[in-house]
DRENFI-149990 format. One record per residue (C-alpha): x, z, y; residue number from 0; residue in one letter. Coordinates in Angstrom, 1 decimal, m for minus. Example, Ala and Ser with C-alpha at 12.3 -4.5 7.8 and 13.67 -1.06 7.14 Angstrom:
2
<<12.3; 7.8; m4.5>; 0; A>;
<<13.7; 7.1; m1.1>; 1; S>;
***
This chain:
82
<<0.0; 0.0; 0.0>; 0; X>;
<<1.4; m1.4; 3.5>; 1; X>;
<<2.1; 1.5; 6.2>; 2; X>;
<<0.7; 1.2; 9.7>; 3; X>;
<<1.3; 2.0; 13.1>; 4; X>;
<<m2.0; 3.1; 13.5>; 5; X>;
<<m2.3; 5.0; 10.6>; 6; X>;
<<0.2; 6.7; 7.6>; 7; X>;
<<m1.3; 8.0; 4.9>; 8; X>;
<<0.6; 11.6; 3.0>; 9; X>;
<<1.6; 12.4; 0.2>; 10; X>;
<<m1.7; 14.0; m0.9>; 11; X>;
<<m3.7; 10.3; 0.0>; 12; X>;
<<m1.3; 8.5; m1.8>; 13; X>;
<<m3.0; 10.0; m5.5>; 14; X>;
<<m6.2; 8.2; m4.5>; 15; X>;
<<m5.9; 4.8; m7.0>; 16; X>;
<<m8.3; 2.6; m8.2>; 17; X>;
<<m10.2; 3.9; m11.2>; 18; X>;
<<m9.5; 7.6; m9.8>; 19; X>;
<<m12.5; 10.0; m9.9>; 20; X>;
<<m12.9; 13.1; m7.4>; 21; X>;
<<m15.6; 15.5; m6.6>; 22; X>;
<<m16.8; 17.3; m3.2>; 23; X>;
<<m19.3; 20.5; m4.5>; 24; X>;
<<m21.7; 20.8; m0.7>; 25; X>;
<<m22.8; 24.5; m2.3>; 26; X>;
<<m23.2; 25.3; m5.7>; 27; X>;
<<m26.5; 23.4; m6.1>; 28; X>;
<<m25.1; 19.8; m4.7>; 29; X>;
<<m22.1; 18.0; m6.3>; 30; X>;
<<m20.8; 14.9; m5.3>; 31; X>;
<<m18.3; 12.4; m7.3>; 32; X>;
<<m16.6; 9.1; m6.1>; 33; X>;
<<m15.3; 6.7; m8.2>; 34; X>;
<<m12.7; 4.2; m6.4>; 35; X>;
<<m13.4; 0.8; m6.9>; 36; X>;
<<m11.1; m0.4; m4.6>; 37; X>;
<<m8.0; 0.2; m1.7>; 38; X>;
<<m8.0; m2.3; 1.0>; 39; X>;
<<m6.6; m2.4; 4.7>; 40; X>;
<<m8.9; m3.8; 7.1>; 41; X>;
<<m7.3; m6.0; 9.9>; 42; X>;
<<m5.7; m3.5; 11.8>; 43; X>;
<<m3.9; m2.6; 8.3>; 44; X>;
<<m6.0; 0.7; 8.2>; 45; X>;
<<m6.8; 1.7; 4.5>; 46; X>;
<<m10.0; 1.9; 3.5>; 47; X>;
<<m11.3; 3.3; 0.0>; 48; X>;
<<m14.6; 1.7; m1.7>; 49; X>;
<<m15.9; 4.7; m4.0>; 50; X>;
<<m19.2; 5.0; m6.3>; 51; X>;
<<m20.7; 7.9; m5.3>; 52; X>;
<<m22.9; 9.8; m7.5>; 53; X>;
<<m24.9; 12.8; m6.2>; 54; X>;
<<m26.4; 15.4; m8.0>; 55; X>;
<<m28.8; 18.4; m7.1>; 56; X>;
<<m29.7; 21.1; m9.2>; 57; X>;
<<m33.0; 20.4; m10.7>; 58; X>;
<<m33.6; 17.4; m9.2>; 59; X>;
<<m32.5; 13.4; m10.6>; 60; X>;
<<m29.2; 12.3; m8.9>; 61; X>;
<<m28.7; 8.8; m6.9>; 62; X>;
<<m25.5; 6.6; m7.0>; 63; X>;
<<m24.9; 4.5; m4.4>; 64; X>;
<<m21.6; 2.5; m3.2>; 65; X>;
<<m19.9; 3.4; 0.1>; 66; X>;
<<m16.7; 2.8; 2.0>; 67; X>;
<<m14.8; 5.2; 3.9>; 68; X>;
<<m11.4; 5.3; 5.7>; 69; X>;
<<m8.5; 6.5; 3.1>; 70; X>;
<<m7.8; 9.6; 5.4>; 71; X>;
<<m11.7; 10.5; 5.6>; 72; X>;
<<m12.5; 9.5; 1.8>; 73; X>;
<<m9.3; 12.2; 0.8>; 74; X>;
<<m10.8; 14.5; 3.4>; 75; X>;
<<m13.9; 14.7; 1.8>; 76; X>;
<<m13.1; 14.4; m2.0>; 77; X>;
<<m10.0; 16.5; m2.3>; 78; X>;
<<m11.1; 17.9; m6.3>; 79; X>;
<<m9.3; 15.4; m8.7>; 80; X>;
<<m11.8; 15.4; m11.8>; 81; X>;
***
């Protein structure tokens, strides 16, 4: 993955690879895990990760849905290797 003047990713962004999965808990009720799909730069050569996203809620059905965030922001968020 390229660096950037505009952005450089740590050492803790760089364990986010394709085929990773990670989890962000909300409480103890709500549990969210990403998938990445893939690691691209946009055209400012800023990394951005494309993650499935699977939510689940105590007693209720979960959704999956795909997203994109920022590599900084996605490693922000879903920091619990599963």
């Amino acid at each position: 993955m390229a660096q950037s003047l505009w952005f450089k990713s740590g050492k803790r962004e760089q364990d986010v690879q394709v085929g990773s999965v990670f989890r962000h808990r909300i409480n103890r009720n709500i549990v969210e895990t990403a998938e990445v799909l893939e690691i691209a730069e946009d055209s400012l050569g800023i990394p951005h990760v494309t993650f499935e996203v699977k939510i689940e809620k105590a007693h209720f059905a979960g959704f999956n849905e795909r997203r994109t965030l920022g590599l900084k922001s996605f490693h922000d968020r879903f920091h619990e290797p599963v």
